[in-house]
N, C-alpha and C positions, 0 to 999 in steps of 0.2 A: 563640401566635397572633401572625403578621406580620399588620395590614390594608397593603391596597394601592388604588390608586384606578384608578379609567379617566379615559382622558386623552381630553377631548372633543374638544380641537381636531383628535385623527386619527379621528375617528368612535369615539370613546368605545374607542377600544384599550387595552391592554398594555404601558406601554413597558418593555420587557425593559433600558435602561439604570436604570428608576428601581429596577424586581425587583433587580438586583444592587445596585443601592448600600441595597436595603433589606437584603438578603438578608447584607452586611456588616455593616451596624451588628446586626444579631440578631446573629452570631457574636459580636462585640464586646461583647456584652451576655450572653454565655454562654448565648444561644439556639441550640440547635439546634435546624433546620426541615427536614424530613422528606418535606414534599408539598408543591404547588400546588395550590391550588384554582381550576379556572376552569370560569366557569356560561356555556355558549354554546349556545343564543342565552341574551341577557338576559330578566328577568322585571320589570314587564311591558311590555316597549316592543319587545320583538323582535330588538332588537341583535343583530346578527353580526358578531364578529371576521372583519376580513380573512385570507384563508388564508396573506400571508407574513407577520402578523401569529402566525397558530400557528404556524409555522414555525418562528420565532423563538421560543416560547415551547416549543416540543419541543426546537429545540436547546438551549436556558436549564437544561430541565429535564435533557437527558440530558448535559451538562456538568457540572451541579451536582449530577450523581447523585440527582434530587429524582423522588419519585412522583407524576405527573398522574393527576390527582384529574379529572376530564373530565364534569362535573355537564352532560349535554345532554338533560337533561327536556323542553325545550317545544322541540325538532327542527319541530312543528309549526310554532309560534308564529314565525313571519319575516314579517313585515308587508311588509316593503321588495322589487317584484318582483324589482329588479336584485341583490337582496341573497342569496348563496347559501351555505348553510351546509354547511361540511365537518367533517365527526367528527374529532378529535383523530387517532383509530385512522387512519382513511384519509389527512391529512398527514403522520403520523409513515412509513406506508408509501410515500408518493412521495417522500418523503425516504431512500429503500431502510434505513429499520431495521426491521428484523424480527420477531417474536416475543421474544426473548432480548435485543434490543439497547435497551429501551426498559420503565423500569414506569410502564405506565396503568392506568388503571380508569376505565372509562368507566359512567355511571348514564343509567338510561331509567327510565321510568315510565306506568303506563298512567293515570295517574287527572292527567297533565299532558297536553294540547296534542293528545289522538287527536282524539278527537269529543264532548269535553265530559262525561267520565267521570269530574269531580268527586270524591271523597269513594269512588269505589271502588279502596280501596287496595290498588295492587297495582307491582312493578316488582321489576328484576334490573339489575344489572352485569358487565362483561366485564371478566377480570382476564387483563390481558396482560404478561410480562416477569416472570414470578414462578416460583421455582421450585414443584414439587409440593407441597413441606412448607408453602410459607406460603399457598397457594392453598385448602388443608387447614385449615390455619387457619383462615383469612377463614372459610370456608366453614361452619366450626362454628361461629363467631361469630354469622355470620349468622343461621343457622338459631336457636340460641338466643337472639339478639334482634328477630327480626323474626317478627312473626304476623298476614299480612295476613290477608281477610277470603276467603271462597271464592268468589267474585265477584271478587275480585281476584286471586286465584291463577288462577284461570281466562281471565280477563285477559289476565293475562301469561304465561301459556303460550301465549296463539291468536297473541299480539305477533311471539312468538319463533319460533311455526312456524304460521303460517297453514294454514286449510285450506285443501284442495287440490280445484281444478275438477275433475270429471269430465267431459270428453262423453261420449256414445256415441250413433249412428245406430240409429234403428227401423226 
């Protein structure tokens, strides 16, 4: 484990020069580092990375061959009106990398930031840039450590695919 700080003076950012010069000394120290971890927005003040701020930190990551870890639980939680949060996923694609050109994982959750669903544990991740065998993996991992409650699997199904309006005219 590297820690890393946010630099307040640019509205609590990233700076992707301090990432590499940490990201050096762990080699130096015969650390190899494998992911980034970044929680956007912050918990609890709402913070939002600027998006050429993730930018910068998608290209860092897919430079350094490093997996984004993309922890955006409280998507709700942005206090700030002018303050607009964009998903790792969706800058890495205005940036044209693809599926394949980029490993993310992106985490949601329903018992952060919906409507105050506390304690009803329930959530999923999107595993993008992975081939099938390690997608397989994660996947059995998962399933054998994670047992949310059925209130929260229920959850996070309706999350993933809401229901859907009906009209019809009498």
């Amino acid at each position: 484990q590297v820690p890393y700080y946010l630099d307040e003076a640019t509205g609590w950012g990233l700076e992707v020069s301090e990432l590499k010069k940490l990201l050096q000394e762990a080699k130096s120290n015969g650390i190899t580092v494998r992911a980034l971890v970044v929680i956007n927005p912050g918990n609890p003040t709402g913070q939002v990375l600027a998006e050429e701020n993730q930018k910068a930190i998608v290209e860092f990551c897919k430079e350094e061959g490093l997996v984004l870890l993309a922890d955006e639980v409280y998507q709700e939680n942005v206090y700030v009106p002018e303050k607009k949060l964009h998903s790792f996923k969706k800058v890495a694609r205005s940036m044209g990398y693809g599926e394949k050109d980029i490993h993310l994982v992106s985490f949601q959750s329903v018992s952060k930031g919906y409507y105050g669903e506390c304690g009803k544990r329930g959530g999923y991740m999107e595993v993008t840039g992975f081939g099938a065998d390690v997608r397989e993996h994660i996947y059995k991992l998962a399933s054998v450590n994670l047992c949310s409650n059925i209130t929260g699997q229920i959850l996070a199904s309706l999350v993933m695919s809401p229901p859907k309006v009906i009209s019809f005219a009498i």
